[in-house]
Backbone of each chain as nested JSON, in Angstrom:
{
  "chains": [
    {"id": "A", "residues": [
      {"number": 1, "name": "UNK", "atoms": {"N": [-7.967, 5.936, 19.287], "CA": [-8.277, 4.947, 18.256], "C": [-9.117, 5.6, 17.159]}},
      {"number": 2, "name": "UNK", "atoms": {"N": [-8.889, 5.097, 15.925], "CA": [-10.13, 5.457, 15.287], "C": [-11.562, 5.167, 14.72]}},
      {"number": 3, "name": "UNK", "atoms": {"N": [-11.932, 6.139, 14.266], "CA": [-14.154, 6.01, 14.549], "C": [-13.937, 5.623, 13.114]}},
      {"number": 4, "name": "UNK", "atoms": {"N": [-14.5, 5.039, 12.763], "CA": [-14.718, 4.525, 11.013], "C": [-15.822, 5.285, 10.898]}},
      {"number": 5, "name": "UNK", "atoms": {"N": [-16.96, 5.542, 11.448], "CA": [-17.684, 6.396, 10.841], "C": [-17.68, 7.565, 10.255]}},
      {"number": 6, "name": "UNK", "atoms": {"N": [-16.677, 8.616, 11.619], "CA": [-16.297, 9.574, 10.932], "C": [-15.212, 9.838, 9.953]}},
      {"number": 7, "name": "UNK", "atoms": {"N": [-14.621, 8.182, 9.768], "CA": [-13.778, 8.691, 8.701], "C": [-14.554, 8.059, 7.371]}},
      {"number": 8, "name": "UNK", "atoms": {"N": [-15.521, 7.547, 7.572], "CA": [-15.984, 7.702, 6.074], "C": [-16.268, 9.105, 5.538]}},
      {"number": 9, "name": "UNK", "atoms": {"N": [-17.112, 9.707, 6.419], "CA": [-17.252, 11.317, 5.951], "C": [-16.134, 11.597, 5.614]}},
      {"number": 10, "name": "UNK", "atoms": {"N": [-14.879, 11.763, 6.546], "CA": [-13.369, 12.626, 5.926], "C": [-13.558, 11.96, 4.668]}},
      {"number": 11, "name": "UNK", "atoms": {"N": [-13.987, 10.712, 4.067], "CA": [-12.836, 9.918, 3.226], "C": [-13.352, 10.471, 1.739]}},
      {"number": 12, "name": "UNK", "atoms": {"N": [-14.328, 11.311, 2.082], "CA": [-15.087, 12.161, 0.563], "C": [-14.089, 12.545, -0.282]}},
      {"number": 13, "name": "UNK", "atoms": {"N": [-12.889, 13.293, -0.156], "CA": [-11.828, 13.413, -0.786], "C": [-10.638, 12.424, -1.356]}},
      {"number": 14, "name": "UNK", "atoms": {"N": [-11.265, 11.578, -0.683], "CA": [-10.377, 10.121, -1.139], "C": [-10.707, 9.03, -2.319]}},
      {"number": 15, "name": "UNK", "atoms": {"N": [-12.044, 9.472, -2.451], "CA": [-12.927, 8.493, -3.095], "C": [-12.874, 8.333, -4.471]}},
      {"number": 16, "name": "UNK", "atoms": {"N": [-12.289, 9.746, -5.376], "CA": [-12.456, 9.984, -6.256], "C": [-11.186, 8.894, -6.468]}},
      {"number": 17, "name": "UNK", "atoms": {"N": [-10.269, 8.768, -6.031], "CA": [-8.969, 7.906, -6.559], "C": [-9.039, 6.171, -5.594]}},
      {"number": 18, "name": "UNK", "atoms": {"N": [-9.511, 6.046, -4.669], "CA": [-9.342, 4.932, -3.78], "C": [-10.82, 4.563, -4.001]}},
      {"number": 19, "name": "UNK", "atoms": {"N": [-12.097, 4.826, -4.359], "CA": [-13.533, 4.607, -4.804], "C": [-13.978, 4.586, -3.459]}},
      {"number": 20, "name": "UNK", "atoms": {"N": [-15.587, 4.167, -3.15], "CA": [-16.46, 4.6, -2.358], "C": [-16.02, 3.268, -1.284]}},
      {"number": 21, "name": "UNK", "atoms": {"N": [-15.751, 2.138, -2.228], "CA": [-15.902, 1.125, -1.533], "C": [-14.082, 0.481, -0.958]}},
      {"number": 22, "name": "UNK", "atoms": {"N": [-13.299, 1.699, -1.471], "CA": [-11.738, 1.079, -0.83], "C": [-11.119, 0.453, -2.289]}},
      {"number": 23, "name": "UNK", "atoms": {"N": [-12.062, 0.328, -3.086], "CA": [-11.449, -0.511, -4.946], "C": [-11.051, 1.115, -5.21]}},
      {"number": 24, "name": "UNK", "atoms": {"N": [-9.798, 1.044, -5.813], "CA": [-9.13, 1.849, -6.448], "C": [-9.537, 1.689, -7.75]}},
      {"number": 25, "name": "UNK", "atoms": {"N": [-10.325, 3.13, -8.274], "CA": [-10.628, 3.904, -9.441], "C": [-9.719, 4.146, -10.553]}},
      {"number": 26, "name": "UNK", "atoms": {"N": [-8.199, 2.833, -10.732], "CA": [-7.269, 3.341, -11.683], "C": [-6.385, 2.276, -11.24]}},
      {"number": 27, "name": "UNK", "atoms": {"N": [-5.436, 1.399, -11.759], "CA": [-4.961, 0.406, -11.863], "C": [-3.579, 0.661, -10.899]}},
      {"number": 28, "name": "UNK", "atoms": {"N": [-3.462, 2.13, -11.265], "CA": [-2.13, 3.102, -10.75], "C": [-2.343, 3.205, -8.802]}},
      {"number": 29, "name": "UNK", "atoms": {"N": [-3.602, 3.539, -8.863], "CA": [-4.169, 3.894, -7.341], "C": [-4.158, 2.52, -6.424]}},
      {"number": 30, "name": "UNK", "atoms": {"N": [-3.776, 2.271, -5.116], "CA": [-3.974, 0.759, -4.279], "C": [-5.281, 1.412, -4.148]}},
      {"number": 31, "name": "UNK", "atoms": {"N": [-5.775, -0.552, -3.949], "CA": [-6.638, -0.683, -3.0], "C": [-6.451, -0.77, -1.607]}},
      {"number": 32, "name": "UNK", "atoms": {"N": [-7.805, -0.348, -0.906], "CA": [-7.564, 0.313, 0.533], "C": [-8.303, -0.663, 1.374]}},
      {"number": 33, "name": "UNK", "atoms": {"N": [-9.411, -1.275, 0.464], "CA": [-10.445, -1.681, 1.732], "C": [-9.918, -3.344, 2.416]}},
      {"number": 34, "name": "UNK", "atoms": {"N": [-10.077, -3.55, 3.441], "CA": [-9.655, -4.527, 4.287], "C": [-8.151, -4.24, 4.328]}},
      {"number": 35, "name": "UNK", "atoms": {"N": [-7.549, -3.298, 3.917], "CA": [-6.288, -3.224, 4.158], "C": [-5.726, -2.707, 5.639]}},
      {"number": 36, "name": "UNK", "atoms": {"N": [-4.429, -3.404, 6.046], "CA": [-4.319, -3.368, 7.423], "C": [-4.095, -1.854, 7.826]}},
      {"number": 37, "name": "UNK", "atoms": {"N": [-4.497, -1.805, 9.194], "CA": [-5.236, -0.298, 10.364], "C": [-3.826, 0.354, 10.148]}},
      {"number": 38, "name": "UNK", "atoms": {"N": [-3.155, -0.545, 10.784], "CA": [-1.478, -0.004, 11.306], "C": [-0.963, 0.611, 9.729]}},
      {"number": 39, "name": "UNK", "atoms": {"N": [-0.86, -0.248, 8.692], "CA": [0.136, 0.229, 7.982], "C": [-0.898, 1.203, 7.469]}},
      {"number": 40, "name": "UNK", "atoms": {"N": [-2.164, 1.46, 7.307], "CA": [-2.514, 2.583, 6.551], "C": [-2.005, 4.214, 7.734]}},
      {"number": 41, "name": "UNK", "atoms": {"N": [-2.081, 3.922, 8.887], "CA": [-1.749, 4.938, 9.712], "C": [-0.823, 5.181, 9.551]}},
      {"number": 42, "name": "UNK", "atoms": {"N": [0.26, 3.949, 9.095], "CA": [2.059, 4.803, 8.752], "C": [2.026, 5.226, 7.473]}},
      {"number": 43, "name": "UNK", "atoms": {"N": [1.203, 4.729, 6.321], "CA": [1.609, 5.325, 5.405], "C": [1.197, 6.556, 4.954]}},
      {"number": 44, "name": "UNK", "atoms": {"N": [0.198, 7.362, 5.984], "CA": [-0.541, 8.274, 5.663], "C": [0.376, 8.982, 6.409]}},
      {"number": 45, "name": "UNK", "atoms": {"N": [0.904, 8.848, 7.303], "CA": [1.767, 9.823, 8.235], "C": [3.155, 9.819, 7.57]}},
      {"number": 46, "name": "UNK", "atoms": {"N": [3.548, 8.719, 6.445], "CA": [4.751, 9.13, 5.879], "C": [4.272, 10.151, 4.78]}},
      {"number": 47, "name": "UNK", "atoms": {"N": [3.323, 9.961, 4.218], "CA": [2.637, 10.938, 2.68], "C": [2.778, 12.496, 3.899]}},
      {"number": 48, "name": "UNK", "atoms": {"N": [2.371, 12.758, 4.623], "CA": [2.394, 13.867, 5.386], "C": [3.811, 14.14, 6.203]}},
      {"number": 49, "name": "UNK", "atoms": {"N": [4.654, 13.58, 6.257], "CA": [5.581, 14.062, 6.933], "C": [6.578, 13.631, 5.996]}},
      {"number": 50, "name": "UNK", "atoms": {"N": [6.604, 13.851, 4.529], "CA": [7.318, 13.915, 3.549], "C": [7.986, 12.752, 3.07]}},
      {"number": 51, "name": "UNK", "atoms": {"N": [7.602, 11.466, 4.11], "CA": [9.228, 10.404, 3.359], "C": [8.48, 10.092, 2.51]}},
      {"number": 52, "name": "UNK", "atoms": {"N": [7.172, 9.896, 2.317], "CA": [6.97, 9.507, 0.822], "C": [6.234, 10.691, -0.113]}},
      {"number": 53, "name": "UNK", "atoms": {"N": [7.494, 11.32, -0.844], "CA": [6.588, 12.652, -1.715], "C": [6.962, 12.295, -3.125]}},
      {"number": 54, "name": "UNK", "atoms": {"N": [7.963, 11.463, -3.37], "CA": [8.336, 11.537, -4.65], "C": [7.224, 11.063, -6.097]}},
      {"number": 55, "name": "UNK", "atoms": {"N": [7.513, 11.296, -6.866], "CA": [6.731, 10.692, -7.677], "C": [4.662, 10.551, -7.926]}},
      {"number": 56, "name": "UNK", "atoms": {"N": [4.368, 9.451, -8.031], "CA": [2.838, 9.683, -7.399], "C": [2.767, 9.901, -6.058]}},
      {"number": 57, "name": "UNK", "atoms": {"N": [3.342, 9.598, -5.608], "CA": [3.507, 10.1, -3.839], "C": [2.834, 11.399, -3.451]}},
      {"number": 58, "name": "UNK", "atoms": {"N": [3.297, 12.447, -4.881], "CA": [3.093, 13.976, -4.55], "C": [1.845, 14.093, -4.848]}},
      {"number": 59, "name": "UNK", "atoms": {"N": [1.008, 13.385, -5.083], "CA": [-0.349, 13.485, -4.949], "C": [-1.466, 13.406, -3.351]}},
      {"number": 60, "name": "UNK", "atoms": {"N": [-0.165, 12.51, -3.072], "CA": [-1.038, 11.72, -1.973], "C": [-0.155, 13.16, -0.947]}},
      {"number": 61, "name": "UNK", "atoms": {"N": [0.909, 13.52, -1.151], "CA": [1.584, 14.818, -0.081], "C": [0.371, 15.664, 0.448]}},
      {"number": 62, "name": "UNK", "atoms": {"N": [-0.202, 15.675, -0.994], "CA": [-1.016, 17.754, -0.847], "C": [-2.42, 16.945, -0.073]}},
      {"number": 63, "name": "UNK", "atoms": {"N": [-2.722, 15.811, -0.128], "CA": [-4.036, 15.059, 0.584], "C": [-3.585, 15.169, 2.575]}},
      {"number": 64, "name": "UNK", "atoms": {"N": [-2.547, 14.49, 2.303], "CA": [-2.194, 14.327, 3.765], "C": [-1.851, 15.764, 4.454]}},
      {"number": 65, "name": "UNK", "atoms": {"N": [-1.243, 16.721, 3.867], "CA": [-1.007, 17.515, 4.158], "C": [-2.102, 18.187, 5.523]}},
      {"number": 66, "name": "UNK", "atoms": {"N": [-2.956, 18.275, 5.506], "CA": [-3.797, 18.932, 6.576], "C": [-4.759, 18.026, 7.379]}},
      {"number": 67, "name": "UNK", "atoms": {"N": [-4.144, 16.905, 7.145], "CA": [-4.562, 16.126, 8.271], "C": [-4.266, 15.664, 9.224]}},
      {"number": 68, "name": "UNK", "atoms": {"N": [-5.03, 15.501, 10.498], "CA": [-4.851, 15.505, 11.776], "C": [-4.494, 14.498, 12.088]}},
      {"number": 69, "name": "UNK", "atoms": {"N": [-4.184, 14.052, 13.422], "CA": [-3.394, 12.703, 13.932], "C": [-5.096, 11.573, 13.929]}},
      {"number": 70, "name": "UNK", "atoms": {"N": [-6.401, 12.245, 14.23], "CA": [-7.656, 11.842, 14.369], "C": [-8.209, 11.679, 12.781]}},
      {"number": 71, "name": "UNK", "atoms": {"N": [-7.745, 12.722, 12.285], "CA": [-8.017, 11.957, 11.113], "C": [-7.398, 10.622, 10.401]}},
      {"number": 72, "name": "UNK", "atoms": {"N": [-6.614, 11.049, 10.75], "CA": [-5.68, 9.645, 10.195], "C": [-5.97, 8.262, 10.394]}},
      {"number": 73, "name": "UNK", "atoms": {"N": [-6.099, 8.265, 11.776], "CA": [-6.496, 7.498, 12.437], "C": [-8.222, 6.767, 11.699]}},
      {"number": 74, "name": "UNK", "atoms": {"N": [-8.72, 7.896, 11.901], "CA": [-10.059, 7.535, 11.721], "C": [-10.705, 6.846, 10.175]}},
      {"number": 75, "name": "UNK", "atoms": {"N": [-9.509, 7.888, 9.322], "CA": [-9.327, 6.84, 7.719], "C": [-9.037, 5.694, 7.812]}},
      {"number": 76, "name": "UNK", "atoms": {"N": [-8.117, 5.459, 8.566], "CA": [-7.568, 3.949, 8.294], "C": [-8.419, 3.074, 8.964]}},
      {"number": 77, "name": "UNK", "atoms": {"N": [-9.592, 3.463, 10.05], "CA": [-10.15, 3.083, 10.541], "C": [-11.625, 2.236, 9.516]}},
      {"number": 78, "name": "UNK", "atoms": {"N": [-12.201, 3.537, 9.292], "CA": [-12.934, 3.395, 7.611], "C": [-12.339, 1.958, 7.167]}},
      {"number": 79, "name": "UNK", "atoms": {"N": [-11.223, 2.546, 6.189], "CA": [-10.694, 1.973, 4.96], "C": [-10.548, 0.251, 5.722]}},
      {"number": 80, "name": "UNK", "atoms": {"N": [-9.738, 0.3, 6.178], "CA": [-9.208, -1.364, 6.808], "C": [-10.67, -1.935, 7.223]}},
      {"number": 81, "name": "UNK", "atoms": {"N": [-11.964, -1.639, 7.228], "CA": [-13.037, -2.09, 7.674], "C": [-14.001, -2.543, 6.843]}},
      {"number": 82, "name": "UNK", "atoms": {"N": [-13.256, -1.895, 5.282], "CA": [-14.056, -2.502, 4.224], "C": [-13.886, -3.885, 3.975]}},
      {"number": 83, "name": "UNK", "atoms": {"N": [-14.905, -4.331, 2.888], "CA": [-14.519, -5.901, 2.68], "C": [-13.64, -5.7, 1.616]}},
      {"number": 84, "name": "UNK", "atoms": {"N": [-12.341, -5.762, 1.422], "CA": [-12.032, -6.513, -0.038], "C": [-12.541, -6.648, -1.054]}}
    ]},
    {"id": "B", "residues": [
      {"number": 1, "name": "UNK", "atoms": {"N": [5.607, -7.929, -19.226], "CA": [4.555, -8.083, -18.367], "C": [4.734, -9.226, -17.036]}},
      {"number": 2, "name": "UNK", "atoms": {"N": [4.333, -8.96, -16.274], "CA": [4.764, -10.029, -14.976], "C": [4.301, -11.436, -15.546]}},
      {"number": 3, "name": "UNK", "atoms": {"N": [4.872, -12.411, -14.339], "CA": [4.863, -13.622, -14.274], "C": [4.123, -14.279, -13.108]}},
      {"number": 4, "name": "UNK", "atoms": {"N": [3.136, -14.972, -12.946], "CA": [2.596, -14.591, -11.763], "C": [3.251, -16.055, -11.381]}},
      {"number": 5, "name": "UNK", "atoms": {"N": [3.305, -16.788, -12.299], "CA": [4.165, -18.448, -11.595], "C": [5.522, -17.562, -11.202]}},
      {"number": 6, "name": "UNK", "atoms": {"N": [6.335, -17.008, -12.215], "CA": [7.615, -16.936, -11.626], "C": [8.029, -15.999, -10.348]}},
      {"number": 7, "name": "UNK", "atoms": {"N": [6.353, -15.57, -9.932], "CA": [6.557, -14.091, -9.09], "C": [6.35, -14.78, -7.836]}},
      {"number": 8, "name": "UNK", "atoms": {"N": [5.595, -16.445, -7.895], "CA": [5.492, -16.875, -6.844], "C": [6.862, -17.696, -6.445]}},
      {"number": 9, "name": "UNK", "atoms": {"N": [7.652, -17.764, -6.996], "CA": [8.537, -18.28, -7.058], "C": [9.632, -17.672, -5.697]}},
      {"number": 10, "name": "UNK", "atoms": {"N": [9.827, -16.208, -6.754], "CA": [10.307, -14.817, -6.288], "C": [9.849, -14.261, -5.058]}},
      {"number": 11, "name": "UNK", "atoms": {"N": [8.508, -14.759, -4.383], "CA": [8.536, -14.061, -3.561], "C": [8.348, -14.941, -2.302]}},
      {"number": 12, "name": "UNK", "atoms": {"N": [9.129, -16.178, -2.085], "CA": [10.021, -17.053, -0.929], "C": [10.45, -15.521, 0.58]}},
      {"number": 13, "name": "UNK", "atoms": {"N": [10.887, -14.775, -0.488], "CA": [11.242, -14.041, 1.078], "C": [10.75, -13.028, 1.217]}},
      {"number": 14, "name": "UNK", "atoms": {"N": [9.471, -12.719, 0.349], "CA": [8.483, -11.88, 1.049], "C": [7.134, -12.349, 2.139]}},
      {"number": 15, "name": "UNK", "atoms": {"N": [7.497, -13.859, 1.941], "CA": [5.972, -14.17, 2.85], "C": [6.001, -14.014, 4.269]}},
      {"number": 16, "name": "UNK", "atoms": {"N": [7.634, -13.848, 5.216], "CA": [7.742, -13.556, 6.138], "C": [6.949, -12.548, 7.083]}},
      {"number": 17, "name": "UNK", "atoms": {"N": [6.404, -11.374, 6.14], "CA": [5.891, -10.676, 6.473], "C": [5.033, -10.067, 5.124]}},
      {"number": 18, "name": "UNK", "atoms": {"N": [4.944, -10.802, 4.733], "CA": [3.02, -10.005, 3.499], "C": [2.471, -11.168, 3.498]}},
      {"number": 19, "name": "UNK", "atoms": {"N": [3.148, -13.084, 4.039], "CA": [2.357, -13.767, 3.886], "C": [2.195, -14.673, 2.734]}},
      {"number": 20, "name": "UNK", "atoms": {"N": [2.135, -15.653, 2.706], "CA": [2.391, -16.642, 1.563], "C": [1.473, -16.408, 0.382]}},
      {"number": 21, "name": "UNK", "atoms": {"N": [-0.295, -16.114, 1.37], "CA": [-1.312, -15.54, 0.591], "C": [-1.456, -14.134, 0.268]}},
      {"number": 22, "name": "UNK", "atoms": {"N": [-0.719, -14.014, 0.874], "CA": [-0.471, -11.921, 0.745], "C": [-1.112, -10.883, 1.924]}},
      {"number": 23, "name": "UNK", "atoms": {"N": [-1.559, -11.555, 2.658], "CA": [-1.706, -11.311, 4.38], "C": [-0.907, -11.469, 5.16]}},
      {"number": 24, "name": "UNK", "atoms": {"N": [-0.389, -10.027, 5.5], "CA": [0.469, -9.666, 6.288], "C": [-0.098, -10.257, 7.423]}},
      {"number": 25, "name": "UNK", "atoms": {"N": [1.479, -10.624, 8.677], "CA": [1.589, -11.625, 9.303], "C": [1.337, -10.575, 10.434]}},
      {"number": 26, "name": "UNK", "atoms": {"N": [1.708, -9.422, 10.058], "CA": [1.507, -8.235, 11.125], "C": [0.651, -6.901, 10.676]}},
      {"number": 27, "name": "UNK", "atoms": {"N": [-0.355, -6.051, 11.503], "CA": [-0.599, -4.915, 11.141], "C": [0.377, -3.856, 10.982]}},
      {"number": 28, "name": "UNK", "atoms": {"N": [1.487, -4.346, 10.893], "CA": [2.388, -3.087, 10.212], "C": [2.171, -3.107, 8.737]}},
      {"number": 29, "name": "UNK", "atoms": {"N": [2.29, -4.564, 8.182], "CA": [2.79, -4.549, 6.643], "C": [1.36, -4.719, 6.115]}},
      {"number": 30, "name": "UNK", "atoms": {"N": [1.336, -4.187, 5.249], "CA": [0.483, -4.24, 4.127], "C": [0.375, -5.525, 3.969]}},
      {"number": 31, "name": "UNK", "atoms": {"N": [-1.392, -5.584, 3.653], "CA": [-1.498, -7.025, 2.393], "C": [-1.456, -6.787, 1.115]}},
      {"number": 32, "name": "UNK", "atoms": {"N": [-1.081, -7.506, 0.944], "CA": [-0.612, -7.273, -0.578], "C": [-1.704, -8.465, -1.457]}},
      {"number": 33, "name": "UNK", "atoms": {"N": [-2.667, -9.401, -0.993], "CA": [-3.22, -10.29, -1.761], "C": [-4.539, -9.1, -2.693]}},
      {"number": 34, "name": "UNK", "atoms": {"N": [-4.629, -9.234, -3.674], "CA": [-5.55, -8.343, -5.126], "C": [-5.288, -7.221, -4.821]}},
      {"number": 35, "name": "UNK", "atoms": {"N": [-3.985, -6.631, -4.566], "CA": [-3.994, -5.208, -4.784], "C": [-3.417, -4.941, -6.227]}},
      {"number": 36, "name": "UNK", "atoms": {"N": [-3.384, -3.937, -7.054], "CA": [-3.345, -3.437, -8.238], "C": [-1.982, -3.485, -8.738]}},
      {"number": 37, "name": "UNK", "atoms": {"N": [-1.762, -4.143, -9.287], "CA": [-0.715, -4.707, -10.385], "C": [0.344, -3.26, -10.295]}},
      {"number": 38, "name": "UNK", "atoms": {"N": [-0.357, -2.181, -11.037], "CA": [0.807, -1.285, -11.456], "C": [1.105, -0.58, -10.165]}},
      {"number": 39, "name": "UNK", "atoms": {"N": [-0.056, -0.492, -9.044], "CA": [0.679, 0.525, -7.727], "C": [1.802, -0.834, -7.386]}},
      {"number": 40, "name": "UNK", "atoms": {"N": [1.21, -2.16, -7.311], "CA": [2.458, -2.804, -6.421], "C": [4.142, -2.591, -7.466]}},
      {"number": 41, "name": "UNK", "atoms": {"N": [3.604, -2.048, -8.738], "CA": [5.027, -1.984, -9.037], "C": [5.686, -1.076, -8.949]}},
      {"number": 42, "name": "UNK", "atoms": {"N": [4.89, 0.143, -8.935], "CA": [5.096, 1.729, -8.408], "C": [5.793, 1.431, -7.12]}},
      {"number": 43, "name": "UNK", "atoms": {"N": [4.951, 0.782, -6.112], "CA": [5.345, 0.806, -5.056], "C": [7.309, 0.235, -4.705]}},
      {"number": 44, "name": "UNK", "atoms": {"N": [6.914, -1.33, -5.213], "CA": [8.692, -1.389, -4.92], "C": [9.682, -0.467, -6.043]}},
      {"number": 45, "name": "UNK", "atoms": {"N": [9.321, -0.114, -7.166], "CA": [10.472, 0.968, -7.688], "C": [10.593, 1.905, -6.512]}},
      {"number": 46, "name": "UNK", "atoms": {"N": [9.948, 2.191, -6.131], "CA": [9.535, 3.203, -4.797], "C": [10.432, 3.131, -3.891]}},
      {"number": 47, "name": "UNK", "atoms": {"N": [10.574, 2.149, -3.706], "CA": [11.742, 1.374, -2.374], "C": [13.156, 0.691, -3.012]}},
      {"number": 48, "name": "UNK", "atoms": {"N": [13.029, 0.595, -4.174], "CA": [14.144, 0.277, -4.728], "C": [14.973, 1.818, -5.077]}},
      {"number": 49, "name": "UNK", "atoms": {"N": [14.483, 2.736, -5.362], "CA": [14.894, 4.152, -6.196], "C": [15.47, 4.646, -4.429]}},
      {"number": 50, "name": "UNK", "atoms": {"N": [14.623, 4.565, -3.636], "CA": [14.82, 5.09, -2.39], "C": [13.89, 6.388, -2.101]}},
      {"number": 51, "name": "UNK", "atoms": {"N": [12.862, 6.493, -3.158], "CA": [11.722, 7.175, -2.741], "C": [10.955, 6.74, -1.645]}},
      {"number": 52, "name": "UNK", "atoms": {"N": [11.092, 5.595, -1.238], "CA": [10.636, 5.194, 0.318], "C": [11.423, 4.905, 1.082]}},
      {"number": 53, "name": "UNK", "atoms": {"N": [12.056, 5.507, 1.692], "CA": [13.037, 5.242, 2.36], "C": [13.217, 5.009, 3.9]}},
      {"number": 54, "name": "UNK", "atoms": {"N": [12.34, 5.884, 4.439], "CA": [12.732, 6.175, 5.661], "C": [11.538, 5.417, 6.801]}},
      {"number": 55, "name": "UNK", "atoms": {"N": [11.692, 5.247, 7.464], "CA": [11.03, 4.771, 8.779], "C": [10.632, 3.202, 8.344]}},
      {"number": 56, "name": "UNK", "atoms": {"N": [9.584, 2.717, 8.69], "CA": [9.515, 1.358, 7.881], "C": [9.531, 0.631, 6.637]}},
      {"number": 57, "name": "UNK", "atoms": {"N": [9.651, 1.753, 5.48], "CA": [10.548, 1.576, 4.432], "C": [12.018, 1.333, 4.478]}},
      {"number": 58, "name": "UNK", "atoms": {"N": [12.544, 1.567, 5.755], "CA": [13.867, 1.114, 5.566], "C": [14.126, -0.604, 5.177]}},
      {"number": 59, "name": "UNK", "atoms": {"N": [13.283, -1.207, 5.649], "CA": [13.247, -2.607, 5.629], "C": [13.299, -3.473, 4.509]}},
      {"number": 60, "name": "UNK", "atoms": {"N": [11.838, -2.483, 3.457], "CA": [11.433, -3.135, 2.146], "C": [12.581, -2.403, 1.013]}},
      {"number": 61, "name": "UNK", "atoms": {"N": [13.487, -1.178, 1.378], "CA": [14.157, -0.981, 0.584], "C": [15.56, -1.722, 0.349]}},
      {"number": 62, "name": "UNK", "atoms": {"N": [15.867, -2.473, 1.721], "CA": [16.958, -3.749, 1.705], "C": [16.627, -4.76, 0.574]}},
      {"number": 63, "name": "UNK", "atoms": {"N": [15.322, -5.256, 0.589], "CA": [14.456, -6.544, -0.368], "C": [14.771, -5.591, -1.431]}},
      {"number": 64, "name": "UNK", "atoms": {"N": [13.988, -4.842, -1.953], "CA": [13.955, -4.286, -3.336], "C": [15.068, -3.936, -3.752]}},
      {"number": 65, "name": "UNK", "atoms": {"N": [16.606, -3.65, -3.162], "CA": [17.356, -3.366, -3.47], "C": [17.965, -4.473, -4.894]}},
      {"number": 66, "name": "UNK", "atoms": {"N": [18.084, -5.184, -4.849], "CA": [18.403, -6.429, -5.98], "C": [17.732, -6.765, -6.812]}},
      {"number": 67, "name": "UNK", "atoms": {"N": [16.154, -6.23, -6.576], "CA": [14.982, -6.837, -7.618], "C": [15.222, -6.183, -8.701]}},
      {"number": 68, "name": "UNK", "atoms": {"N": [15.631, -7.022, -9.875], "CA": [15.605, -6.747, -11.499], "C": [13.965, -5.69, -11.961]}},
      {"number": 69, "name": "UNK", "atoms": {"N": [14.195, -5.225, -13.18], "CA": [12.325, -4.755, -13.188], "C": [11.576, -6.379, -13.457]}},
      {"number": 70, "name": "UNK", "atoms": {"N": [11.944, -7.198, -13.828], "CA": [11.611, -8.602, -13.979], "C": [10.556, -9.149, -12.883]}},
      {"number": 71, "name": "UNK", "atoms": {"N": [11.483, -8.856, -11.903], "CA": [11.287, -9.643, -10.65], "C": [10.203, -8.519, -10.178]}},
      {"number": 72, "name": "UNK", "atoms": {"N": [10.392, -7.304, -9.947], "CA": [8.944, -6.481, -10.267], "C": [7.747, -6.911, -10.455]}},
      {"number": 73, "name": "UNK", "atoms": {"N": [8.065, -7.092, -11.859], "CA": [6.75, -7.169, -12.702], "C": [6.069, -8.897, -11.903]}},
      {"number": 74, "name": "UNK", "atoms": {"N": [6.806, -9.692, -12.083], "CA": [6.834, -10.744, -11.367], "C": [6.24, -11.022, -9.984]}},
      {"number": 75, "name": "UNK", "atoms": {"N": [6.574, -10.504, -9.116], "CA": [5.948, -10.552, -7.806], "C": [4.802, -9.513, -7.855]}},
      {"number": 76, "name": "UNK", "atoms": {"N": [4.659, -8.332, -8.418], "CA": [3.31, -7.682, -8.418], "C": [2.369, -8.517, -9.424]}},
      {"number": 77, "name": "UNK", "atoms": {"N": [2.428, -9.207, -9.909], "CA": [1.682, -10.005, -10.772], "C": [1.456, -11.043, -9.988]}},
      {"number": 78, "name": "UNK", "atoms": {"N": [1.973, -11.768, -9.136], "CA": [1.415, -12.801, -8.054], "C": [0.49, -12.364, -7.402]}},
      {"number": 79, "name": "UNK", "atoms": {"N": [1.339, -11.204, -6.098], "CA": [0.529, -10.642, -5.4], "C": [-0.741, -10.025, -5.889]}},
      {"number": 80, "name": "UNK", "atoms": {"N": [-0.617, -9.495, -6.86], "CA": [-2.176, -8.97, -7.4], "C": [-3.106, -9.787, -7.577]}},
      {"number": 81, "name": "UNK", "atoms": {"N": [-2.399, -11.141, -8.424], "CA": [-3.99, -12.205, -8.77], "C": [-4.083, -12.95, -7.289]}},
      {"number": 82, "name": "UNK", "atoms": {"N": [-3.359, -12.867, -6.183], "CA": [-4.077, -13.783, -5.204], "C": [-5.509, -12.804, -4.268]}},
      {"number": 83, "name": "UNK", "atoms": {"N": [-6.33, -13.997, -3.952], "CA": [-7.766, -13.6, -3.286], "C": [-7.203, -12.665, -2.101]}},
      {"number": 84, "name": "UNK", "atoms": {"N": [-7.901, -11.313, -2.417], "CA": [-7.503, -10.543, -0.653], "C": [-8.444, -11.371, -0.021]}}
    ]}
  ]
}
């Protein structure tokens, strides 16, 4: 399962586009916070295992790219825990 | 620019699963209630183009398959102004 704590630390690289608090920094970027556990775990594992690269996608590719099954986990853990 | 009356209109057969209020009925799907206007439209071109295609995008790319950019702009303009 994942630790929300430690994925706030991972989520330092995330912040600049998804913000501190899960509000997306750009109209273009989703918001993350209270967003559901499950689908952030699939959609981070599709950005990393290529079905979603096209387009802005390829931003989110080179992010997912070196992340672990614990990390993943542990972001979506974070993120889905914010308030809205 | 979207329609947020006509997007509520339009989106009869998305509440099955994002929810009448835009709370997904399941932790698979995304909520979609105040998320950002231009990703939700990024997002279904996304699934309409077939840049999302594969694994549980197979589902939302059936729906998006028919959506005009109208109906786009339209249902991301609902979904965005309702309360997450």
């Amino acid at each position: 399962a994942g630790n929300s704590a430690a994925g706030k630390e991972k989520a330092a690289a995330c912040m600049a586009c998804h913000g501190q608090d899960g509000k997306a920094s750009a109209p273009i970027y989703p918001n993350l916070a209270g967003q559901q556990q499950d689908y952030l775990e699939a959609a981070l594992h599709a950005y990393k295992s290529g079905d979603r690269s096209a387009g802005q996608a390829a931003i989110m590719s080179g992010y997912a790219a070196d992340l672990s099954d614990q990390d993943i986990s542990d972001l979506a853990a974070y993120y889905s825990s914010q308030t809205p």
